[in-house]
MARKE-588988 format. One record per residue (C-alpha): residue in one letter; x, y, z. Coordinates in steps of 0.05 Angstrom, whole numbers, padded with zeros to 5 digits, always signed. Layout:
aXYZ
...
//
This chain:
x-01072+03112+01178
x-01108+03165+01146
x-01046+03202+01136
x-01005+03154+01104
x-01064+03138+01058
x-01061+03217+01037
x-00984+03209+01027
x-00997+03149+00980
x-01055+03181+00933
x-01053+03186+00867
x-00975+03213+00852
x-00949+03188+00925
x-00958+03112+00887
x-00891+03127+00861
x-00861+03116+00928
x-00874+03038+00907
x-00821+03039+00856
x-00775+03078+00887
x-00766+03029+00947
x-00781+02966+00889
x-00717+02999+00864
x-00684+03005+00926
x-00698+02933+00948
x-00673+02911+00887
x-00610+02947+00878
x-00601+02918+00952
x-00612+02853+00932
x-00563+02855+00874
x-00506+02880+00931
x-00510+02825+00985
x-00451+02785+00997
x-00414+02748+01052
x-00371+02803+01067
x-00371+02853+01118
x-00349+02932+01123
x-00333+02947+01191
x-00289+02887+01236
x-00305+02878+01291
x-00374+02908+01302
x-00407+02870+01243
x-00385+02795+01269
x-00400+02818+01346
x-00476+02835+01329
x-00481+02769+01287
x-00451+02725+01343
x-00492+02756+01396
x-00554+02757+01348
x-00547+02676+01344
x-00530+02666+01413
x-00600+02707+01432
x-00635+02651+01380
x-00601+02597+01414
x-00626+02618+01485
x-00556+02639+01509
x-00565+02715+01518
x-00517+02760+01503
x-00465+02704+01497
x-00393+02712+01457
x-00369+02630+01465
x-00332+02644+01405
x-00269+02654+01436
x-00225+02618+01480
x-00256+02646+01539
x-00330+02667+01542
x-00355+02732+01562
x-00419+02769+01565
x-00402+02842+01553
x-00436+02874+01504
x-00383+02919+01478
x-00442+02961+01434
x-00513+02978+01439
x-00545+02916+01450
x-00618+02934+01405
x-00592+02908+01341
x-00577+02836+01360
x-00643+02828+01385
x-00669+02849+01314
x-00628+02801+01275
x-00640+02741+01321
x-00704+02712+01297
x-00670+02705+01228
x-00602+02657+01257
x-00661+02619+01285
x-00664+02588+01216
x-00598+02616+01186
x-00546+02614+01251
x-00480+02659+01238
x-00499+02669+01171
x-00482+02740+01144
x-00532+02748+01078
x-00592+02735+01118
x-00572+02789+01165
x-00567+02837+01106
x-00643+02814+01088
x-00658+02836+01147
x-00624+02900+01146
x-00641+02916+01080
x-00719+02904+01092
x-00701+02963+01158
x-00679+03006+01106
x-00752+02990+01060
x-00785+03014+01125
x-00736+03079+01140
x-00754+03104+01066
x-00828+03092+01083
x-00820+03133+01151
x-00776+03184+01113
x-00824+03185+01062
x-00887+03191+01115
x-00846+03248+01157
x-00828+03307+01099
x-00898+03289+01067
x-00924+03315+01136
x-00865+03379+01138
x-00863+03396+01058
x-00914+03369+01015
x-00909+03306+00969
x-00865+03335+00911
x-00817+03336+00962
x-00830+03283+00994
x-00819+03237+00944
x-00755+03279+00918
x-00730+03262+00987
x-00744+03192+00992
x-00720+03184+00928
x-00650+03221+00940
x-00635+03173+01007
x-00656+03115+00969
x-00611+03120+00916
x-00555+03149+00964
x-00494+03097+00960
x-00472+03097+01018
x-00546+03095+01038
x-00553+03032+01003
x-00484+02999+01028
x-00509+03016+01104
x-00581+02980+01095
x-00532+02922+01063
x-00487+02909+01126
x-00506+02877+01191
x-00493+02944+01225
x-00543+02985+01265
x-00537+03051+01224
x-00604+03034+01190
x-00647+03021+01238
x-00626+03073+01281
x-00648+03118+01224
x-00711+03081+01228
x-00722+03097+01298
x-00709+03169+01289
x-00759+03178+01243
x-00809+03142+01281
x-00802+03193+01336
x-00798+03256+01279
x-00854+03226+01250
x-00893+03217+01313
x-00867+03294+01336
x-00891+03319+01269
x-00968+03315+01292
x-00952+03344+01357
x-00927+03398+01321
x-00992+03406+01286
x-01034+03401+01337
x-01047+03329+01335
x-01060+03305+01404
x-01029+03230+01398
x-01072+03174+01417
x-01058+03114+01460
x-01021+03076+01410
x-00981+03131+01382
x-00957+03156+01452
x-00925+03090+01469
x-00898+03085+01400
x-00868+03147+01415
x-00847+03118+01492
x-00822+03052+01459
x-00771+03090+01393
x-00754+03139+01439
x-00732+03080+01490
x-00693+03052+01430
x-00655+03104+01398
x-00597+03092+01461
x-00606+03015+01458
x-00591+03014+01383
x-00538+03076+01384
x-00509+03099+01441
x-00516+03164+01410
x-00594+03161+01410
x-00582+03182+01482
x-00570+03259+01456
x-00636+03251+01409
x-00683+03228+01475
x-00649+03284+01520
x-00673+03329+01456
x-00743+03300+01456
x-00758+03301+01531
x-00737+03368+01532
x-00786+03390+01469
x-00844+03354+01506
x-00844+03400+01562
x-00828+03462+01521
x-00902+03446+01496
x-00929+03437+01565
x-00926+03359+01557
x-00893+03343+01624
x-00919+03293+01642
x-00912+03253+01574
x-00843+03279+01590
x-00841+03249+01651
x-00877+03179+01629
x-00816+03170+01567
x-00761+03193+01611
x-00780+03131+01654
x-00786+03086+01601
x-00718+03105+01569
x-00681+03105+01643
x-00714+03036+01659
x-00688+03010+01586
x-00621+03037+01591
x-00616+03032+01670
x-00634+02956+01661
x-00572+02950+01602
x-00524+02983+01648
x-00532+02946+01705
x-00536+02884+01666
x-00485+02899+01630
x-00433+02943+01673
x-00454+02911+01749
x-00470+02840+01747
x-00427+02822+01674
x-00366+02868+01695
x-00312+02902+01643
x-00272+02849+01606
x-00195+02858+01629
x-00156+02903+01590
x-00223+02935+01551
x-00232+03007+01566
x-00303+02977+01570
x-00346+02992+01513
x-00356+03054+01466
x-00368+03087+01534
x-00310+03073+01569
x-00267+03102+01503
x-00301+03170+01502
x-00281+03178+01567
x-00208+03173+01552
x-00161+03224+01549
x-00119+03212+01483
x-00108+03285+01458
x-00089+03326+01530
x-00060+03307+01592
x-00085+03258+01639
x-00089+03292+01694
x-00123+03344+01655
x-00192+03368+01664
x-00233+03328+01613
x-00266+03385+01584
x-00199+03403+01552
x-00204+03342+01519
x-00277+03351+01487
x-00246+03417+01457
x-00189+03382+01429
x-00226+03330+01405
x-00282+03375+01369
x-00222+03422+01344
x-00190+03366+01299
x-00259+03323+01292
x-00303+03380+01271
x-00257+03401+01211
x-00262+03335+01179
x-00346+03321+01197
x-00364+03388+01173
x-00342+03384+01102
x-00374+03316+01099
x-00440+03347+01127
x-00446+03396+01069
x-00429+03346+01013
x-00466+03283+01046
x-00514+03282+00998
x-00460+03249+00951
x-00430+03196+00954
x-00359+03217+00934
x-00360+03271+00990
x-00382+03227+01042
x-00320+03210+01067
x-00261+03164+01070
x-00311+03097+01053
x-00305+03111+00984
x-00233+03084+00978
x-00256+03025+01019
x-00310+03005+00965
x-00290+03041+00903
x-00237+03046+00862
x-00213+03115+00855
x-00256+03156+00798
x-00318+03165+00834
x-00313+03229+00851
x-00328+03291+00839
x-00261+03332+00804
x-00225+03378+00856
x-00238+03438+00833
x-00312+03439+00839
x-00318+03397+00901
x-00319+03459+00944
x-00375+03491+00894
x-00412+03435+00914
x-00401+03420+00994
x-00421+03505+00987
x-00487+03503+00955
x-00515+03446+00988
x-00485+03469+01053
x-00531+03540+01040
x-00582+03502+01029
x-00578+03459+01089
x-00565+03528+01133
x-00625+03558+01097
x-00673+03501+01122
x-00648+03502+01188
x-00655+03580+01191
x-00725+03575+01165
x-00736+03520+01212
x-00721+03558+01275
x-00779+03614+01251
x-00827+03559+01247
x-00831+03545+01314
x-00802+03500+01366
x-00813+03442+01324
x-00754+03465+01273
x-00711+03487+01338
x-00713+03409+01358
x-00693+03389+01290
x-00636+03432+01294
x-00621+03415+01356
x-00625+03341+01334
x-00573+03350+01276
x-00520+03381+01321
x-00531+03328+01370
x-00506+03275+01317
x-00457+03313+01286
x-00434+03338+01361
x-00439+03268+01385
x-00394+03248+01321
x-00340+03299+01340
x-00328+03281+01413
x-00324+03203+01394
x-00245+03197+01396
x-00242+03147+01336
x-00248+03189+01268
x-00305+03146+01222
x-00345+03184+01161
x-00401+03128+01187
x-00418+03165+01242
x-00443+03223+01191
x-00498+03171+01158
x-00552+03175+01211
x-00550+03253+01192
x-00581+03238+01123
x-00650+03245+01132
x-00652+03301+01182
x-00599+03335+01120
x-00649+03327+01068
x-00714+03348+01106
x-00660+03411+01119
x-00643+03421+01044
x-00711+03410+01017
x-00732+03453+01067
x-00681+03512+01046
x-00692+03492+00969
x-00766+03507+00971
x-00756+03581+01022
x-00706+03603+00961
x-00765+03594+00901
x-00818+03620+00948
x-00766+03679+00961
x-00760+03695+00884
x-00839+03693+00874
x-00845+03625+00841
x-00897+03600+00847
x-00934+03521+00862
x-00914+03513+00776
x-00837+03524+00790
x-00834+03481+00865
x-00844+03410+00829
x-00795+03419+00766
x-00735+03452+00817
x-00749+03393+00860
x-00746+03351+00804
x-00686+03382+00772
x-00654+03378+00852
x-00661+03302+00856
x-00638+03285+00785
x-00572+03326+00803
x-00567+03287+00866
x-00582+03224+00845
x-00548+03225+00766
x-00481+03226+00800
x-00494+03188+00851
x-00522+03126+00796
x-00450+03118+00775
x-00425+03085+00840
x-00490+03048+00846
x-00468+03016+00788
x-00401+03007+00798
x-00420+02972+00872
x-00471+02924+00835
x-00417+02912+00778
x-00362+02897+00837
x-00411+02860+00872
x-00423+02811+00815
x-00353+02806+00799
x-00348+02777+00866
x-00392+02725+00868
x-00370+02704+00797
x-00293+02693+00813
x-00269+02726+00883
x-00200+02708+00875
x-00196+02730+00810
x-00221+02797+00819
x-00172+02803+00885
x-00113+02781+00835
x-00147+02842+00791
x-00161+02894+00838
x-00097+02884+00873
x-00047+02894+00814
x-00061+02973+00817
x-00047+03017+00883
x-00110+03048+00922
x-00149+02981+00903
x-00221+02973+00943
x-00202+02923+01004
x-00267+02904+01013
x-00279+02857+00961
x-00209+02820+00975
x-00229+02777+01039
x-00276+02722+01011
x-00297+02689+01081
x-00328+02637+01048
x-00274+02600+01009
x-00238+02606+01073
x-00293+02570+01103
x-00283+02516+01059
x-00201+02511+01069
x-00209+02513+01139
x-00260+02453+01134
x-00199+02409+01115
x-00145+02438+01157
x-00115+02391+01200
x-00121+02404+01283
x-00194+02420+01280
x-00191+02434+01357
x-00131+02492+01346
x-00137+02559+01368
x-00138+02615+01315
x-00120+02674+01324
x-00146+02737+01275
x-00151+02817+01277
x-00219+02807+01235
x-00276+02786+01281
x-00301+02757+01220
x-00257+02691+01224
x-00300+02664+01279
x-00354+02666+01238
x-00325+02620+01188
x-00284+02575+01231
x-00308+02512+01229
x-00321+02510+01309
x-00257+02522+01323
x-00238+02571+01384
x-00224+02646+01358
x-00178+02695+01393
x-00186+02766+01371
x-00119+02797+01372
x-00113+02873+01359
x-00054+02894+01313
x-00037+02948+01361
x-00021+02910+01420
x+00068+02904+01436
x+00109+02854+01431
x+00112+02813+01483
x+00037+02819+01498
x+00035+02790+01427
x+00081+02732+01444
x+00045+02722+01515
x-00025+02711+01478
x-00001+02668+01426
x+00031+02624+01480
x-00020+02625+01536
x-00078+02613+01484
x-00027+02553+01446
x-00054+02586+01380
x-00049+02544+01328
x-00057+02587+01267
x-00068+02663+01253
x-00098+02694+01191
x-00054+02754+01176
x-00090+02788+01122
x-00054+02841+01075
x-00082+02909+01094
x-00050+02941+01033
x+00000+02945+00981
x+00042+02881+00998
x+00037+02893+01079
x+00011+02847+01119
x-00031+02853+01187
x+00019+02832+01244
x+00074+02843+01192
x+00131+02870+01238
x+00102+02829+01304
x+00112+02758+01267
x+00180+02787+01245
x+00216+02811+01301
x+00180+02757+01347
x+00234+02716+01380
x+00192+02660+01403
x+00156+02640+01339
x+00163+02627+01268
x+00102+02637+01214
x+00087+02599+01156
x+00036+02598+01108
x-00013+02546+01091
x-00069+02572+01058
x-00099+02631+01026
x-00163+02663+00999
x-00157+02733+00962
x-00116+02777+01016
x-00136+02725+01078
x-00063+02687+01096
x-00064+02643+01148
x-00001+02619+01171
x+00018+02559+01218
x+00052+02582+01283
x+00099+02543+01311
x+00136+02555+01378
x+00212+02559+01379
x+00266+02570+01429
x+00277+02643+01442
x+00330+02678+01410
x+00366+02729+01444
x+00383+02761+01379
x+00344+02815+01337
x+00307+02777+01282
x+00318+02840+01235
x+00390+02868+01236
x+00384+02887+01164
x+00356+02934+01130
x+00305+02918+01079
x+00328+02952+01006
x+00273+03011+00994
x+00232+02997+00928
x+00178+03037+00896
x+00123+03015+00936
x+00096+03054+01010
x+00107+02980+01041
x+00177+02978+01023
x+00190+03047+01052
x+00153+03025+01122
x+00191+02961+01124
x+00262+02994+01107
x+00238+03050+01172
x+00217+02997+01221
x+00283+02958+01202
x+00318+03031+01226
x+00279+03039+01279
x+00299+02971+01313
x+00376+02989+01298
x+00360+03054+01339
x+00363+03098+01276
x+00301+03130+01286
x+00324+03198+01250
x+00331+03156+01195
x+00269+03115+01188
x+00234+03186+01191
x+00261+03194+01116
x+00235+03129+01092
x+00167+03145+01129
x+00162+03206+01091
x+00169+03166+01032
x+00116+03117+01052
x+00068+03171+01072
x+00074+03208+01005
x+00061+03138+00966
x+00007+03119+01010
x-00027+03170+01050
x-00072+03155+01109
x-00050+03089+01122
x-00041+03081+01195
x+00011+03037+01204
x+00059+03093+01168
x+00035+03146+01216
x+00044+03104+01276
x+00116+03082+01264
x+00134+03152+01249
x+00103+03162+01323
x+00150+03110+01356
x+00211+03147+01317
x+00189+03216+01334
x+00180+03198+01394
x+00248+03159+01412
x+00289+03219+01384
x+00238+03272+01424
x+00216+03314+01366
x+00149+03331+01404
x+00127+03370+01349
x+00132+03319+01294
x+00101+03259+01338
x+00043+03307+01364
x+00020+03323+01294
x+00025+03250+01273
x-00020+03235+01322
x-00070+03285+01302
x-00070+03255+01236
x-00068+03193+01265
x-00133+03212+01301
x-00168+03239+01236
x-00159+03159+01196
x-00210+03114+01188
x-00213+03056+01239
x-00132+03076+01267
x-00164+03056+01331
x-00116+02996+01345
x-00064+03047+01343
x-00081+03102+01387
x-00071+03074+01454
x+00001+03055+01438
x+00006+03109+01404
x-00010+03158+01461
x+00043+03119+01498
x+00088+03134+01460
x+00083+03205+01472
x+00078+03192+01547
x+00150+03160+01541
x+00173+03215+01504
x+00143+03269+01553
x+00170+03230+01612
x+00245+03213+01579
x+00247+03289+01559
x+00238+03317+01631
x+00284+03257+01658
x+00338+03281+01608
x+00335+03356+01632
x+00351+03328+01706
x+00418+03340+01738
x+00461+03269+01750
x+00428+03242+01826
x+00384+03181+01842
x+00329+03221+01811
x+00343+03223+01738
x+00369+03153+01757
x+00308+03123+01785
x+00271+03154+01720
x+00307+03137+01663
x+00313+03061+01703
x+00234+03064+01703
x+00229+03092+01617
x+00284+03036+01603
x+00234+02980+01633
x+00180+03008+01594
x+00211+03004+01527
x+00239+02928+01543
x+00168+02917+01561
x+00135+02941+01495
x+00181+02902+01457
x+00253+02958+01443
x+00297+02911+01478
x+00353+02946+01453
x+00331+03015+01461
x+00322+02991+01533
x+00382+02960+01535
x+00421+03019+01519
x+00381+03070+01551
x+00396+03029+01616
x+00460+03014+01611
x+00492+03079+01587
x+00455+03113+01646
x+00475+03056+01697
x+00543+03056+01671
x+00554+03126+01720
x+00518+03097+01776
x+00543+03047+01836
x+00495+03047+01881
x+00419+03035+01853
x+00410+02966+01863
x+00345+02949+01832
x+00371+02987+01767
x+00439+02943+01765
x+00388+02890+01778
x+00361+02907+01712
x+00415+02927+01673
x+00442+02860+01690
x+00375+02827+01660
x+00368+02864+01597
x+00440+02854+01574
x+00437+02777+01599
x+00375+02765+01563
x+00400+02805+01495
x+00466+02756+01491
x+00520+02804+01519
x+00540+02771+01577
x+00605+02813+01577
x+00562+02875+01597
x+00520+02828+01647
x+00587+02805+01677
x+00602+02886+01693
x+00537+02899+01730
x+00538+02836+01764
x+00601+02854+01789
x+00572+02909+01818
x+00502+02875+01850
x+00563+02836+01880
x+00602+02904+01911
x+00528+02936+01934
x+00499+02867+01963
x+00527+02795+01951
x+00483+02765+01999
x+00421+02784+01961
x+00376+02726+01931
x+00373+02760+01870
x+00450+02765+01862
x+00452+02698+01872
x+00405+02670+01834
x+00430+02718+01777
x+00504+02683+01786
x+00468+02618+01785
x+00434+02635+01717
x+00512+02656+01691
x+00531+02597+01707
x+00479+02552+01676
x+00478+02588+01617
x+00559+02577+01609
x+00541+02499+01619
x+00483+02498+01569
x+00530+02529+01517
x+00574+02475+01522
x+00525+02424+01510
x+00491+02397+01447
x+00410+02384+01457
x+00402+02325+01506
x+00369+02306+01565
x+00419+02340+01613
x+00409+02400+01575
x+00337+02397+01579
x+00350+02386+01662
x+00388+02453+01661
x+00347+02490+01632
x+00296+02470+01678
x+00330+02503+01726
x+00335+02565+01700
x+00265+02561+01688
x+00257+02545+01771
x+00300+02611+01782
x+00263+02653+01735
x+00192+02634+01766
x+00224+02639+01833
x+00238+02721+01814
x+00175+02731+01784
x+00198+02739+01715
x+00139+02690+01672
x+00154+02695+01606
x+00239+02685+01612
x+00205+02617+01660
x+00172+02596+01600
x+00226+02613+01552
x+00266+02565+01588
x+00220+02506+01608
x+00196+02494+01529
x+00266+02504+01517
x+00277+02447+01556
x+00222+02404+01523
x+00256+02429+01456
x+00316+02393+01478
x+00282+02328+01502
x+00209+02325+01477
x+00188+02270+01538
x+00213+02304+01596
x+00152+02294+01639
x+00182+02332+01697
x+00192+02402+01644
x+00112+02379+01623
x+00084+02382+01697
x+00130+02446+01719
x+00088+02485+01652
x+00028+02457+01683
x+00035+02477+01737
x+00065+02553+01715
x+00008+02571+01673
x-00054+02546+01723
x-00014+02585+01773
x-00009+02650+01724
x-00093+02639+01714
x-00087+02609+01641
x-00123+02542+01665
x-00136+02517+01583
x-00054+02523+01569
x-00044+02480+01639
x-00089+02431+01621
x-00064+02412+01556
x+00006+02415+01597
x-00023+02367+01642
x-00055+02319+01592
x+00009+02314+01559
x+00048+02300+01621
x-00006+02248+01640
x+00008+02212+01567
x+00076+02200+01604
x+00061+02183+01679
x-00015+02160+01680
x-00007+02144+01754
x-00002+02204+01773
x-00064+02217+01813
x-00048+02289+01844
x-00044+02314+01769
x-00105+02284+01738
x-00136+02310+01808
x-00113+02380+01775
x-00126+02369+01706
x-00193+02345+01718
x-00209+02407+01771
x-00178+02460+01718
x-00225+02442+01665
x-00288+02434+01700
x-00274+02510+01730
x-00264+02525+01645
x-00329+02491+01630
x-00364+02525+01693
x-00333+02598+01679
x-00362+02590+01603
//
């Protein structure tokens, strides 16, 4: 106490205004809207399921789970808040924003302590008035008050340094913010491993000991919780954890540490420029576009003047650092931990650099002050250079305050408006085109208030009314889109335009051959669009190209269009066009991926993936995007074989893998040019027979069933696949009626008797398409989807059915069973 009431004598009392001016400027930024998707709405929905007494608890969805996908700290500080204010985003800023007050205070407290109070107060006042400072303390993210946490333990280290022996309070202060630095950020983890180890350089080993076991009894209490007894949600690589573990950049079967150096090799050239121009906002990375419109920034040509002389000054702190002592070692230490930690992360985000602030400016400050002591000035020259310092940090840094406050109020005055604004010119800021809360309000009178909505912004369960929200990455294929869309019986999904005119889900609604999109309401760049099943079509949805305008979209629509046609050379000229009128946009870099990939130009598709790697929040594209390049790699070395059952067998197994990511005629072809030599693989006739029946050419089918017939005409399969000739002939000749409905139903038996689920379903709603009361097509989908595991779809399958045939007492047996297992599992 008796230090911080040194720190705020006579001068230090200016601290007061500069976090009055902080708080305020904070104030004047909150809004309903949120930066990152889908951290931001995860840590408010677990946040009010910890007030409500549910734990870590996401019933948002369709299905509940209890994974806690991030560092699990952070909810616990916003809960007491949703006590009062439950799911409510501003209120979580408060809070944030009053963890940012404190983190100037520590900040503040912590280079009073290292440099003095000139600099001190410089210090402070630089991160306060640091945008990007400012929008971080304004977001229900963690970034703040893991900065908080850090500087407790700096602060707390500080005196140690000096001699101070802590007291009893101060050590478990120490035990408890070192516990939390891995509970709040994973990365944290790095910072404790830093701390234990500077506790028994200076012969602390046994406080060494004690906050080891108070961090491993924290963290081992998470995992278990966490990894053990809540278990991996299917299909999740399982957490921030599980993703840094992946291998994305080398070969699987790699060793990992290849990986690590790939990763830091393309990472580290993007994080260290942002390192040595942090201290403004403009060179802080690729958040600026997301908030600002362009003109914030510094011009070119003296951007690497100043990323150099802050990045000597940085250096020159951490040199003179390391000659005071082990102390300064730690620090340094510390900062390479984050930035390290940053690098190795496979998902490129300039966020990751924020918790490096403080640490940057004790570092510069530091280096500032050795370089006036090193030309003999004297006390009477420190205070006006540090003065001079923070007014050219902060002067240029005031502009995009302003601007942010300005956009801010714009917002709450007229959010539609100011999307219809913003929007009309390219490079607009996104982030102030979603207003959740008129959405909230059109949702309130949507009809089907029990519907299932689907969303790729975590944000929309927030907002919905109660209603059921499934979160559906952008990135996933075709047919798993299709699959979730049917097994969930989503009602509506908001489709939001990402930029330009291009829509989220844009090319998965369009070439979709099971469902048709239309829109019923709106809010700024928020669409949400009615889906509504329809029979399956077995013909591409977009057999036309799409004229090329003026606008990046237009390019990327005109190159998927070629891509589908199997022109992939070609729609790597209209990606080049989309990528030189709108540059780091992921979805361009992706599709020219898939083409790359499909033509095998391994150079081309490798270095879109690095860039790929270096966007901002590309991570629903990297996993299909590395598969890409695995089906490239693989149809490559299958293409080099000599004719035999081995290149056979290979390019059989590539040309399933494309028909099951959605290139049903890439597989088609693939399959059938390469069966055409062949008579005697079976299971690839099999499926050469299947992709051409299911595309429409039942000429081609006809040939390789022909064949299954010459290899095996007793086979099950051949006969069933006759059968399903046959039906399909009949069905052709009829118009929609009952008996139509009937045979379709019995393709739909066939299909589920072979094991192929989504064709069974095709069939059997094509069936209730053709005669909308045909109990027996109602109780088969039952029955099919509680069989599959997708108990919500067969109960409302069931209920229906039961609208038809109440007597049936075996079905509401199994109606009634399914949903008490869903109400049991939740």
């Amino acid at each position: 106490m008796t230090g911080a009431r040194d720190a705020l004598s006579g001068s230090g009392k200016m601290f007061f205004l500069v976090a009055a001016l902080f708080l305020a400027a904070g104030f004047l930024r909150l809004n309903d809207l949120t930066l990152y998707t889908p951290d931001s709405a995860r840590y408010v929905i677990w946040g009010n399921s910890l007030a409500s007494g549910n734990g870590f608890l996401d019933d948002t969805q369709p299905e509940a789970h209890s994974f806690v996908f991030h560092a699990p700290l952070y909810p616990v500080l916003i809960a007491p808040v949703e006590l009062f204010f439950p799911l409510a985003v501003e209120p979580v800023k408060i809070v944030t924003l009053l963890w940012g007050a404190g983190a100037l205070w520590l900040l503040y407290l912590w280079l009073f302590r290292l440099l003095g109070r000139g600099a001190a107060l410089a210090g402070t006042a630089m991160m306060a008035f640091h945008p990007l400072f400012l929008v971080y303390a304004t977001e229900p993210l963690s970034e703040v008050p893991f900065i908080g946490f850090v500087l407790v333990v700096l602060t707390l280290l500080s005196g140690i340094e000096k001699g101070e022996t802590p007291g009893r309070t101060a050590w478990w202060m120490l035990v408890l913010a070192s516990a939390c630095l891995g509970l709040v950020r994973e990365v944290g983890i790095l910072l404790w491993l830093v701390v234990v180890a500077y506790l028994f350089g200076k012969e602390w080993k046994r406080g060494a000991v004690v906050l080891a076991a108070g961090v491993l009894a924290l963290g081992g209490w998470y995992y278990v919780r966490n990894t053990l007894l809540v278990g991996v949600p299917a299909g999740s690589p399982g957490g921030n954890a599980g993703l840094v573990m992946t291998h994305l950049l080398t070969d699987q079967e790699g060793p990992f540490s290849a990986e690590l150096v790939a990763r830091l090799s393309l990472n580290l050239s993007s994080y260290l420029p942002i390192a040595g121009g942090m201290l403004f906002f403009p060179l802080s990375g690729g958040d600026t576009a997301g908030l600002l419109p362009a003109g914030y920034g510094f011009p070119a040509a003296i951007r690497p003047v100043v990323i150099a002389l802050f990045s000597a000054a940085i250096v020159a702190g951490m040199v003179r650092s390391v000659m005071a002592g082990r102390g300064g070692r730690m620090l340094v230490l510390s900062w390479f931990s984050l930035l390290l930690a940053a690098a190795v992360y496979p998902v490129y985000d300039p966020r990751f650099m924020v918790p490096l602030l403080p640490i940057s400016l004790y570092f510069a400050l530091s280096g500032i002050l050795s370089g006036v002591a090193a030309t003999g000035g004297g006390k009477k020259f420190t205070l006006p250079v540090l003065l001079s310092v923070c007014i050219l940090v902060i002067a240029p840094n005031a502009r995009p305050i302003a601007a942010l406050i300005d956009l801010n109020a714009q917002y709450h005055a007229d959010p539609e408006e100011l999307t219809a604004r913003l929007t009309s010119r390219a490079g607009y800021p996104a982030y102030y085109t979603e207003p959740w809360g008129i959405l909230r309000e059109r949702l309130r009178v949507l009809p089907d208030s029990g519907t299932i909505l689907a969303t790729p912004s975590k944000e929309l369960a927030l907002v919905s009314g109660g209603r059921k929200v499934l979160e559906l990455d952008p990135g996933v294929t075709q047919a798993v889109f299709d699959r979730l869309l049917r097994v969930n019986d989503v009602g509506y999904l908001l489709a939001p335009v990402q930029w330009g005119s291009h829509r989220t889900y844009e090319f998965l609604m369009a070439e979709s051959r099971r469902f048709a999109f239309d829109e019923v309401t709106a809010a700024g760049n928020l669409h949400l669009l009615k889906v509504s099943p329809v029979p399956f079509s077995r013909q591409d949805p977009r057999t036309t190209g799409i004229p090329a305008g003026a606008g990046a979209a237009d390019h990327l629509r005109a190159a998927r269009v070629l891509i589908r046609q199997g022109d992939a050379g070609g729609a790597l000229v209209e990606l080049e066009s989309a990528a030189a009128l709108g540059p780091g946009r992921p979805e361009i870099s992706y599709q020219a991926i898939v083409a790359s990939a499909m033509i095998g130009d391994t150079v081309r598709a490798r270095e879109e993936f690095r860039k790929l790697l270096a966007m901002r929040q590309a991570g629903s594209y990297l996993f299909a995007a590395r598969y890409h390049l695995y089906l490239m790699d693989i149809l490559i070395a299958a293409r080099k074989l000599p004719q035999g059952a081995d290149r056979v067998f290979r390019m059989y197994d590539i040309g399933r893998r494309y028909w099951e990511h959605g290139y049903y005629r890439t597989a088609r072809e693939l399959l059938t040019s390469e069966m055409a030599g062949d008579s005697s693989f079976f299971v690839g006739h099999l499926w050469a027979f299947h992709f051409n029946f299911q595309t429409g050419d039942t000429a081609t089918a006809r040939i390789f069933l022909r064949r299954l017939d010459s290899i095996d005409s007793s086979s099950t399969l051949v006969r069933n696949f006759h059968a399903l000739m046959d039906l399909r002939a009949a069905i052709g000749a009829l118009t929609p009626s009952p008996e139509r409905a009937r045979l379709r139903l019995r393709m739909a038996t066939i299909y589920r008797d072979i094991e192929l689920p989504d064709e069974c379903s095709d069939e059997a709603e094509a069936a209730l398409s053709d005669d909308p009361g045909y109990a027996e097509a109602l109780l088969f989908l039952a029955e099919t989807y509680a069989g599959e595991g997708y108990p919500g779809r067969a109960v409302g399958f069931y209920r229906r059915y039961l609208g038809l045939v109440p007597d049936d007492t075996l079905a509401a047996a199994a109606a009634d069973s399914l949903a008490a297992a869903a109400i049991l599992a939740r």
